[in-house]
BAKETI-615897 format. One record per residue: residue number from 1; residue in one letter; x, y, z of N, C-alpha, C in turn. Coordinates in steps of 0.2 Angstrom, whole numbers. Example, Ala and Ser with C-alpha at 12.3 -4.5 7.8 and 13.67 -1.06 7.14 Angstrom:
<nodes>
   pos   code      nu      nv      nw     cau     cav     caw      cu      cv      cw
     1      A      66     -28      39      62     -22      39      66     -16      39
     2      S      64     -11      35      68      -5      36      64       0      39
</nodes>
This chain:
<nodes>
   pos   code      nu      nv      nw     cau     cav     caw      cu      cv      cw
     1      X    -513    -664      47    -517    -658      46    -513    -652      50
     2      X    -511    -654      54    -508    -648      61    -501    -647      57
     3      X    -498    -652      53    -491    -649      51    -492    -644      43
     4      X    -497    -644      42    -500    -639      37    -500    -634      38
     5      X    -503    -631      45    -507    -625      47    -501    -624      52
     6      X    -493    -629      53    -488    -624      54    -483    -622      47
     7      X    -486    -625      42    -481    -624      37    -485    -616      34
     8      X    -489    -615      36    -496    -609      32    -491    -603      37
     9      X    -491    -604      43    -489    -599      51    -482    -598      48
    10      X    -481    -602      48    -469    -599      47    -471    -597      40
    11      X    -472    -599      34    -471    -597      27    -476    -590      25
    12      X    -482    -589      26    -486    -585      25    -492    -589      21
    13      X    -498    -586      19    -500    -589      14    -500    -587       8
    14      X    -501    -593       3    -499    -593      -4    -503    -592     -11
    15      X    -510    -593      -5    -515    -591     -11    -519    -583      -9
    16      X    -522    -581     -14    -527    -575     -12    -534    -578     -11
    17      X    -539    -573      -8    -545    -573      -2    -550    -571     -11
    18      X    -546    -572     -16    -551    -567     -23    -556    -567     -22
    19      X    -562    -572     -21    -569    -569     -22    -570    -565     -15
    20      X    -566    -566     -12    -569    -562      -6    -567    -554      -3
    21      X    -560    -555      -6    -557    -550      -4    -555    -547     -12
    22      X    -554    -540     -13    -552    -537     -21    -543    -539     -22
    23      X    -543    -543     -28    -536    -544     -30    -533    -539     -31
    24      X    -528    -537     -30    -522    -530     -31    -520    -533     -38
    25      X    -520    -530     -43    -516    -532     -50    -508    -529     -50
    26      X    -505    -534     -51    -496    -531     -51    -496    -523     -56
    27      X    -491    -520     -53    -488    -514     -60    -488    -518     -66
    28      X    -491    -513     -72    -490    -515     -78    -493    -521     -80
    29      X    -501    -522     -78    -504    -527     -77    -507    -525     -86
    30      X    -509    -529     -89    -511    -528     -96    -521    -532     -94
    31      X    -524    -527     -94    -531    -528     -93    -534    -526     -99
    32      X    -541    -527     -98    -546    -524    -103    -542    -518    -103
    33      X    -541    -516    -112    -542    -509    -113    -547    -505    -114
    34      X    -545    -498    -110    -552    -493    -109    -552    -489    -112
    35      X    -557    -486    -116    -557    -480    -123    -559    -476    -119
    36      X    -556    -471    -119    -559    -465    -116    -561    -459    -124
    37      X    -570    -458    -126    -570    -454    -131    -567    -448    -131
    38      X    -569    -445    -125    -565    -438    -129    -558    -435    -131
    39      X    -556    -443    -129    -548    -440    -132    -546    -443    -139
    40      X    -552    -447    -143    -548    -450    -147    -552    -446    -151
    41      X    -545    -446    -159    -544    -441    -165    -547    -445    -170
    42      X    -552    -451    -169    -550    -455    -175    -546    -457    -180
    43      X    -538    -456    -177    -532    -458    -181    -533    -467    -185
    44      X    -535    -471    -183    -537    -477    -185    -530    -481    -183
    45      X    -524    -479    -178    -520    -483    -179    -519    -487    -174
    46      X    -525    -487    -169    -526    -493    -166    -528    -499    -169
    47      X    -535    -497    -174    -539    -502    -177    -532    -506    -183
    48      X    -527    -502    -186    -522    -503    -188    -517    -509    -185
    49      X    -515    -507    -180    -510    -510    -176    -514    -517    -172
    50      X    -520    -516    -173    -524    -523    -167    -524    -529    -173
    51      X    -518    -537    -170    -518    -540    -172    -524    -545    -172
    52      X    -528    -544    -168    -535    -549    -165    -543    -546    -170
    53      X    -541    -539    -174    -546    -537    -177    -551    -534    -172
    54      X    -550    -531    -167    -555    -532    -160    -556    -524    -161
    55      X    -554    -519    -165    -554    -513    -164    -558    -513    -173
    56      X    -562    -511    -173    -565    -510    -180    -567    -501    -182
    57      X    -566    -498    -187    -568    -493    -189    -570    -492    -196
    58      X    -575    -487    -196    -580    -489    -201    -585    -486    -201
    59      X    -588    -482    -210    -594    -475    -208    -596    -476    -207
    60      X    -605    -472    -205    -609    -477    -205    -614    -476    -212
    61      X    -618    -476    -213    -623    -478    -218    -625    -470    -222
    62      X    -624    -465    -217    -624    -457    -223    -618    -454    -225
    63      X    -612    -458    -222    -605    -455    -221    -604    -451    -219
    64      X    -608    -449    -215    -607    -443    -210    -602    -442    -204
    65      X    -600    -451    -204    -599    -452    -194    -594    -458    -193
    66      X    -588    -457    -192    -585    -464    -191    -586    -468    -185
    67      X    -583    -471    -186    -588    -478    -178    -584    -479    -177
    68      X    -581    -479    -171    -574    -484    -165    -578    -489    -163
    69      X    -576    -495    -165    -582    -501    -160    -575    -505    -157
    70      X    -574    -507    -149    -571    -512    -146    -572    -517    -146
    71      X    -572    -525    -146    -576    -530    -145    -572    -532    -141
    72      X    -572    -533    -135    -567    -536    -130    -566    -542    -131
    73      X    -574    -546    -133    -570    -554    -133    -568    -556    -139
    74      X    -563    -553    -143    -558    -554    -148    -551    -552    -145
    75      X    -553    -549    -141    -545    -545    -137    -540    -549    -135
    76      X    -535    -549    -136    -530    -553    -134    -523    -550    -129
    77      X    -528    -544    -128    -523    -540    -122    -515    -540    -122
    78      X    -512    -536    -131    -506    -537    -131    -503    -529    -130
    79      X    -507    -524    -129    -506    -518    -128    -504    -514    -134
    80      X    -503    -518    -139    -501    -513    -145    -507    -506    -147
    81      X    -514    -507    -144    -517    -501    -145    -517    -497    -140
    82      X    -513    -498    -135    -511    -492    -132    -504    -488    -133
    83      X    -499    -492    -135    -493    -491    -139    -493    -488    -142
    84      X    -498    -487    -150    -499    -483    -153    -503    -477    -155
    85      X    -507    -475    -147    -511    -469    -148    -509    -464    -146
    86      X    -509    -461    -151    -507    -453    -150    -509    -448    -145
    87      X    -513    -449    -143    -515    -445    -139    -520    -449    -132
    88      X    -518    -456    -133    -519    -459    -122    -527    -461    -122
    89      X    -529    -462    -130    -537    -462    -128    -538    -470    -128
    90      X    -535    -475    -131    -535    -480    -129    -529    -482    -124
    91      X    -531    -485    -117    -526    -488    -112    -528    -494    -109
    92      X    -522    -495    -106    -525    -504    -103    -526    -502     -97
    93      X    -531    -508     -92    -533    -505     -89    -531    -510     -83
    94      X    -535    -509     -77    -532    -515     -72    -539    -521     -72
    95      X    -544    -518     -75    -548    -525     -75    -548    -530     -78
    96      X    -550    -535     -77    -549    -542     -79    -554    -545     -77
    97      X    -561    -544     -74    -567    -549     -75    -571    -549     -79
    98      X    -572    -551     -86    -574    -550     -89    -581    -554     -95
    99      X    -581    -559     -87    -586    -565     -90    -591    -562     -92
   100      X    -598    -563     -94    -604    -561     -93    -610    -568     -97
   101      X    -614    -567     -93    -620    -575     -94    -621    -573    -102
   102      X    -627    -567    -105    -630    -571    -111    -627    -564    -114
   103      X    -627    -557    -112    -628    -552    -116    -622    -551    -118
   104      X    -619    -550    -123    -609    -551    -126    -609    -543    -126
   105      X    -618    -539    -127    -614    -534    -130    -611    -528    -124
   106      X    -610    -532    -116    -607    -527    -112    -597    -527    -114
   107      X    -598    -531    -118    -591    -533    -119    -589    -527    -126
   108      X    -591    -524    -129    -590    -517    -134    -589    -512    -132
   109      X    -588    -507    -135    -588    -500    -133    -587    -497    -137
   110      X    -589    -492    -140    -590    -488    -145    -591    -481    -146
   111      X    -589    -477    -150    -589    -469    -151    -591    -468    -158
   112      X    -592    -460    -158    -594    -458    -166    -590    -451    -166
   113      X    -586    -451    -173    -584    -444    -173    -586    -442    -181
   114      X    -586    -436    -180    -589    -432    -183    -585    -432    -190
   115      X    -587    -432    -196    -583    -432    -202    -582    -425    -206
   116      X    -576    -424    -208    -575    -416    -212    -575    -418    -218
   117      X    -578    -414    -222    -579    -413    -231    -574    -411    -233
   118      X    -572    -413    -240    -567    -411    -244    -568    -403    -248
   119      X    -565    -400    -247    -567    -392    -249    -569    -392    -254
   120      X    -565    -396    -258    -566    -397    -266    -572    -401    -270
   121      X    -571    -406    -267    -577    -410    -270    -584    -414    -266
   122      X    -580    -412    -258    -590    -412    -255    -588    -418    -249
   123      X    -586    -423    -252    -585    -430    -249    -581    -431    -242
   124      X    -584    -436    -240    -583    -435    -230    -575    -439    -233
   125      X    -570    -436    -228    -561    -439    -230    -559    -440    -224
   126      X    -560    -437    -217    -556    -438    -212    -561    -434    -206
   127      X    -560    -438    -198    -563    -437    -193    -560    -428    -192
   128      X    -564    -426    -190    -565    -417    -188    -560    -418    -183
   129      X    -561    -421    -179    -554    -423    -173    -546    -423    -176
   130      X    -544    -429    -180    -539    -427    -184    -539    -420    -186
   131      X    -541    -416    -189    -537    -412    -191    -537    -404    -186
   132      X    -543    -404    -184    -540    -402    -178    -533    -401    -174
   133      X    -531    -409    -172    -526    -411    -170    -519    -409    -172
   134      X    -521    -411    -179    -516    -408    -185    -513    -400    -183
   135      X    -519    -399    -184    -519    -390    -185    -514    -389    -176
   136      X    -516    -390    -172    -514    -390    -166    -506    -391    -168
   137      X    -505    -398    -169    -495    -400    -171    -492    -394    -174
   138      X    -498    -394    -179    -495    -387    -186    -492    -380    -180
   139      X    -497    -379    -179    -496    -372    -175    -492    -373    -169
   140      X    -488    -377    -167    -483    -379    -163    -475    -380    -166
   141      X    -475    -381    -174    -472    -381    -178    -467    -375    -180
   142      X    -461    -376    -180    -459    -369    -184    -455    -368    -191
   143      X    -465    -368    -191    -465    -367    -199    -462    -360    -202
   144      X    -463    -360    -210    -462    -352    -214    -469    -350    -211
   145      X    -469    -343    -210    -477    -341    -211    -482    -343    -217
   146      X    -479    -341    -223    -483    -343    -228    -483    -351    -229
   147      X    -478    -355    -227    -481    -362    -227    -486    -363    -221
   148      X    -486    -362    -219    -492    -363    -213    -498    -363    -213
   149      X    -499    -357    -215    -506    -356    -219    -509    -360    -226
   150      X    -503    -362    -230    -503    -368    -237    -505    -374    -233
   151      X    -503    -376    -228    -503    -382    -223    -510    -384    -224
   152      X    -513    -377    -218    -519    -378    -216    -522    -376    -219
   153      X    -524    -374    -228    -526    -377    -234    -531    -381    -237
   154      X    -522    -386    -236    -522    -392    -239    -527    -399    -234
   155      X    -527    -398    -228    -528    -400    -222    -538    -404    -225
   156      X    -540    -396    -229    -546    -398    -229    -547    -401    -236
   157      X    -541    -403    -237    -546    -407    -247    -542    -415    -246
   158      X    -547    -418    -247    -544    -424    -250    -538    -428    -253
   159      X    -536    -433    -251    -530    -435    -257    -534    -437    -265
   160      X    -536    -440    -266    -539    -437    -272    -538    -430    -275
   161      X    -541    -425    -273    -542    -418    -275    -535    -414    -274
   162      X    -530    -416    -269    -524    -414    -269    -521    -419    -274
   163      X    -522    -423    -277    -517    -429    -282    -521    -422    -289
   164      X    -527    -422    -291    -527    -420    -296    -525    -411    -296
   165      X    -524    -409    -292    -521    -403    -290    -513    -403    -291
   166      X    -511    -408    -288    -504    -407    -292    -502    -407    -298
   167      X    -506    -411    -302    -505    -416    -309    -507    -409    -313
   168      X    -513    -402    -310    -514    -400    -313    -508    -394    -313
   169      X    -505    -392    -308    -500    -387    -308    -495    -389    -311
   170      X    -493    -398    -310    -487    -400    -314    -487    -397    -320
   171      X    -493    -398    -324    -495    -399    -332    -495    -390    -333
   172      X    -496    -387    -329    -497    -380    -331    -489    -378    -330
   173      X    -484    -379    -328    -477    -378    -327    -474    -380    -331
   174      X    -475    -388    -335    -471    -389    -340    -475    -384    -346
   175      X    -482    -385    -347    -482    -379    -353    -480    -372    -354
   176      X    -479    -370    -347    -474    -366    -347    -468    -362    -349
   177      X    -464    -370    -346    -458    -369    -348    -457    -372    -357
   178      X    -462    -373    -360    -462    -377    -365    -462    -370    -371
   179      X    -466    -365    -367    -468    -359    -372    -463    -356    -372
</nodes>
């Protein structure tokens, strides 16, 4: 026993004090990731890139609202949704205890954002965040003037209602050139 407690003295010790003292997590520790609301756009391309399905979006019930829901215990902590958020609202974080006794739903996390209507035809198409954002990239852009303004537009109609918008100027242009 005494050749232990020299071998602890000359090498250091090898274990940590965890429940008693806080463990320091290494640089570039992959924890629970943290959503922070006000920065996400809605982009969907966390919920996209999560191969564990753990990120869910989805309207809700008058289509007025999309849902971010996180379920951590599907998480598999590979960071691909921090990798590809555009603007930092999904990050990993240093935490890691994430047991809990009976209630699971401390383990989610969720947001609502706000859905914009398509000019043309009424129907909720994309989070008010998104194109926001858009609008911001655009106006950082160097665009034509008159494209700019065509941009920001288009921003507010649906792919739907921009599909038969095309189809309808194709069709007006070939009769055109037909007369």
């Amino acid at each position: 026993m005494m050749k232990l407690f020299d071998i602890t003295e000359k090498y250091g010790k090898a274990t940590y004090a965890y429940p008693f003292e806080p463990y320091i997590v290494p640089e570039n520790f992959r924890g629970q990731p943290e959503y922070t609301y006000e920065l996400c756009i809605g982009c969907a391309a966390c919920g996209i890139a999560c191969p564990s399905n753990a990120i869910e979006l989805k309207m809700n019930e008058a289509q007025t609202k999309l849902i971010w829901e996180f379920d951590c215990g599907r998480c598999i902590f590979c960071g691909r949704c921090d990798e590809v958020c555009p603007t930092g609202a999904v990050r990993l974080g240093n935490s890691f205890e994430l047991a809990v006794k009976f209630d699971k739903s401390a383990l989610i996390q969720h947001g609502e954002l706000e859905m914009e209507k398509c000019s043309c035809c009424g129907k909720p198409m994309t989070p008010k965040r998104l194109i926001n954002y858009t609008l911001e990239k655009l106006s950082t852009a160097n665009l034509l003037p008159g494209r700019l303004e065509e941009a920001k537009k288009y921003l507010y109609i649906c792919p739907e209602c921009k599909k038969a918008q095309a189809v309808e100027r194709m069709t007006k242009g070939i009769e055109e050139a037909i007369k």
